[in-house]
N, C-alpha and C positions, 0 to 999 in steps of 0.2 A: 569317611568324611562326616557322617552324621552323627556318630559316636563322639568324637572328635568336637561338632559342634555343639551338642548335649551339656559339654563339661567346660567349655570355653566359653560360651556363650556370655555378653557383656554389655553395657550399653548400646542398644540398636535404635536406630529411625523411625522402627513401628513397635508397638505393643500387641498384645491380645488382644483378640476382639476387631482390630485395624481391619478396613476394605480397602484395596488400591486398585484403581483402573487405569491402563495402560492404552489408549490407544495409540496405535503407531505406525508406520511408512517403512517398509525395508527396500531391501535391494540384495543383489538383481532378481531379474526375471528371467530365467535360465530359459522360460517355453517360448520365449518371442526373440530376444536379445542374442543370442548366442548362431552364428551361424556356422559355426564347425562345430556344433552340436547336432547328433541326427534325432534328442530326445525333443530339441527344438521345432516348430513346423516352421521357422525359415530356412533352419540346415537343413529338412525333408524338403525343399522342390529347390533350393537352389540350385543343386548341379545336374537339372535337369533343362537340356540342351532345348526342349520347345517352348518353354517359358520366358516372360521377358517382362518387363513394368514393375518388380517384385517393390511390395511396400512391405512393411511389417511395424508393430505397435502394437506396446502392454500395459500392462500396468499393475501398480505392487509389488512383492505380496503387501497388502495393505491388513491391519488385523487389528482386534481389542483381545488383552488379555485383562483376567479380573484376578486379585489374589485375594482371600480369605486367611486371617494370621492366626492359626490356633496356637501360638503362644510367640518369643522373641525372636526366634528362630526357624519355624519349621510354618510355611503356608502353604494353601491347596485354592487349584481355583480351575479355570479355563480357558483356554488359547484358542479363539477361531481366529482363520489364515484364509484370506484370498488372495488368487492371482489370475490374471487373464488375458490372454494375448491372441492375436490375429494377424491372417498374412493377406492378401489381396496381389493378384498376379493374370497375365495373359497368357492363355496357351495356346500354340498352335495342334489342333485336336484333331485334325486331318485335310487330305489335297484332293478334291474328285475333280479333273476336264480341269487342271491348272488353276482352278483356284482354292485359297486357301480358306480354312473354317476356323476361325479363334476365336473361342467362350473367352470369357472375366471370370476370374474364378474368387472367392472369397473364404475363407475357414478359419473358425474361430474356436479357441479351447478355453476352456476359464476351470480354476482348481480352487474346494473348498476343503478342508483340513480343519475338524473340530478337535483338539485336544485335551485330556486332563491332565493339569499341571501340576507339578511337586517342587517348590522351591524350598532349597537348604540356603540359611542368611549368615553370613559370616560375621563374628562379633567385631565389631571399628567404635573407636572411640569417637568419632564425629557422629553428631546426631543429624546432620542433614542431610549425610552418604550413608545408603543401602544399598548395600553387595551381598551377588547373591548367586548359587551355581544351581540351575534345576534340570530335571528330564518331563519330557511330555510323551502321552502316548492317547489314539486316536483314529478316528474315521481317515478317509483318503478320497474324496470323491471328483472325478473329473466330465465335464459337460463337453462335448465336441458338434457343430453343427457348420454345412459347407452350404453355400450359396454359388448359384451360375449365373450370372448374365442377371443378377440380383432376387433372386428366385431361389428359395431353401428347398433344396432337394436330398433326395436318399442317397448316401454316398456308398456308392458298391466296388471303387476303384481300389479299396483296399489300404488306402490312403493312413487312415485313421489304426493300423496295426500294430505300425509302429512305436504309439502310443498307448503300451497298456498298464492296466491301473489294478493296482495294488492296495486291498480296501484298508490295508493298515497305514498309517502313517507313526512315526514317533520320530523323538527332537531331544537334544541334550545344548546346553547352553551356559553362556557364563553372562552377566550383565550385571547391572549396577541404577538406580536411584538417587538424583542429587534434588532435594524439597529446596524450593527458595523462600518456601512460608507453612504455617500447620496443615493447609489443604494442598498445595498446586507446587509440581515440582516437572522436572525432565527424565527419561527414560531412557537407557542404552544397551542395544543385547548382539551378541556374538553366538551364532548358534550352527548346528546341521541339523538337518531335517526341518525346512523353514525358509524364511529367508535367513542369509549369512550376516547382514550386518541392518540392523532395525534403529530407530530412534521413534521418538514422540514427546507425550505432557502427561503427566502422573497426577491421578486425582486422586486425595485419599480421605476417607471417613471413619469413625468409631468412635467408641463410648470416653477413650480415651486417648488422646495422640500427645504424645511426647510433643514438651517447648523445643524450640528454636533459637539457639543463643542468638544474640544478636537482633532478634524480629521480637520478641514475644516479651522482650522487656519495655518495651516502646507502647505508646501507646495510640491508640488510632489517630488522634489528629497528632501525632510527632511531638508535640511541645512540651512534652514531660514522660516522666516513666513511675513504673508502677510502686516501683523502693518509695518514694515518698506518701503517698497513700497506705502503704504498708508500714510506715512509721509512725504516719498522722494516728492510724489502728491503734498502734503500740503502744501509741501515749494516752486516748484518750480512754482506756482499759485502764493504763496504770491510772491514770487520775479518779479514775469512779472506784480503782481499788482502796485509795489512799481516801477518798471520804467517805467510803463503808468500814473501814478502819477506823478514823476518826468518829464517827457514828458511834461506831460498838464500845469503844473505850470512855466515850460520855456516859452512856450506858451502864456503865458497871457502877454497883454500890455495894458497899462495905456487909447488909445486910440478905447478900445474896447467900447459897448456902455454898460447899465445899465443891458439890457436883456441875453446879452451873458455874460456879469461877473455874475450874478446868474443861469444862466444853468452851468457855470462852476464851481462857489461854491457850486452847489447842486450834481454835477456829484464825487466833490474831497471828497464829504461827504461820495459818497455811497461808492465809494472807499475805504477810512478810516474804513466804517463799516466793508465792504467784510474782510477786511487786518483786523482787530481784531477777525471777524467772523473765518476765518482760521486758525489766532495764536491760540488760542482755541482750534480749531480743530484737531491741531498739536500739543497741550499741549495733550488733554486727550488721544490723539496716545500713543504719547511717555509716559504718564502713561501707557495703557495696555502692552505696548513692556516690560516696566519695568516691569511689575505685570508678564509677560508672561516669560523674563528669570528668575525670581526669581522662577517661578515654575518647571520650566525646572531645575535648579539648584539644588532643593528642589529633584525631584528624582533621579538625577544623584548620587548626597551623598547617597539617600538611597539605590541606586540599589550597589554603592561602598560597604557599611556596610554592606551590606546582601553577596557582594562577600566575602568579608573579614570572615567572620563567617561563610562562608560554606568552603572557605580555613581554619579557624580556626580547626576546627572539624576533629576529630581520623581518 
């Protein structure tokens, strides 16, 4: 895949040099949520027969990944994952002379997961969507502590065995990036080793970030775009060309020598190019300003009809 992406590689969302921060909300939580799971601690006391009141509640994995873009294609960064769940339950703990003794019992696990990340980006001609397939690999650390009768105490019940922790963790994934402006966009991942299905808000920084069709031609207060400013440029260049021109050609006299009348016929050349070079340049302007209110014009009618026909309607 990464050979592959080497020589493909085309138009992307991020450049060189780009920062993206990812924070995000996944799903599920397999340690809390799952009770025909025994890796879960509510599948560990449910089907036990002296228990009774069982609550359970998690939360996450919640996490920030940060990506670094060493060039269009290939980023490196870091993946921290949390996830925490707890179960809260009655037991009957024994009977002495017909009466019974039942503690409250409380146990809590919470899992931290720091990763380094390797995202491979696949080339898409849209420059708002970035897709992207990566592997993570990483710590694995899990916190376990049990509470009686609201009281944290040393759990010697063996309880906690079932849960054991494995210092490595790693993650392979498929996900994607949609920017709705140069900085701030949405985040979507598909992964194992992690949570299975994540979302969040894409914040991205660097020296240089690729435009935004459609955002980055507009200008902050809306009422205009930047093609005409860029025209207004074009002409008032050409017009300071066109009286340094006129300048230089008052300038000339009959009594000059051979050397100075061809540095001046070669100076009125480059001139004449520049001044063609920019009429050009102020021609394909004012084409996109055209192309740009006909499209402007194009939704205006449509956003018209669609009022029209929801004012039409019973």
């Amino acid at each position: 895949m990464s050979i592959m992406l080497v020589f493909n590689a085309a138009g992307q969302a991020n450049t060189k040099w780009n920062m993206v921060n990812d924070p995000y909300y996944g799903f599920p939580n397999y340690t809390s949520l799952f009770p025909g799971l025994k890796s879960s601690i509510l599948g560990a006391v449910k089907d036990d027969e002296n228990i009774s009141n069982i609550h359970s509640r998690g939360s996450g994995p919640t996490g920030l990944r940060t990506e670094f873009f060493l060039n269009n294609w290939f980023g490196m960064g870091v993946d921290a994952i949390y996830s925490g769940s707890s179960v809260t339950y009655d037991r009957l703990d024994s009977v002495v002379d017909g009466i019974s003794y039942t503690n409250n019992y409380e146990r809590k696990m919470s899992r931290v997961r720091i990763q380094a990340r390797f995202n491979f980006h696949f080339p898409v001609k849209k420059k708002r969507l970035d897709m992207y397939a990566g592997i993570g690999i990483g710590s694995n650390a899990k916190y376990r502590s049990t509470f009686v009768n609201g009281v944290k105490t040393e759990d010697k019940s063996g309880f906690w065995n079932g849960f054991p922790t494995i210092p490595i963790s790693m993650r392979t994934c498929w996900g994607f990036r949609y920017y709705f402006s140069k900085f701030v966009g949405m985040n979507f991942e598909l992964g194992i080793g992690g949570p299975l299905i994540s979302t969040g808000v894409s914040s991205r920084f660097g020296f240089k970030l690729p435009k935004i069709p459609g955002v980055d031609e507009l200008n902050p207060d809306g009422k205009g775009d930047n093609l005409r400013k860029k025209a207004e440029e074009a002409k008032r260049k050409q017009e300071e060309i066109e009286k340094k021109e006129g300048k230089k050609k008052t300038e000339t006299s009959p009594d000059e020598d051979e050397r100075a009348k061809e540095a001046k016929r070669l100076e009125e050349e480059r001139l004449k190019l520049e001044k063609e070079r920019l009429k050009l340049e102020q021609e394909k302007l004012e084409l996109e300003k055209q192309k740009f209110e006909e499209e402007k014009k194009k939704l205006e009618e449509q956003k018209k009809a669609e009022e029209k026909k929801e004012e039409e309607k019973p």
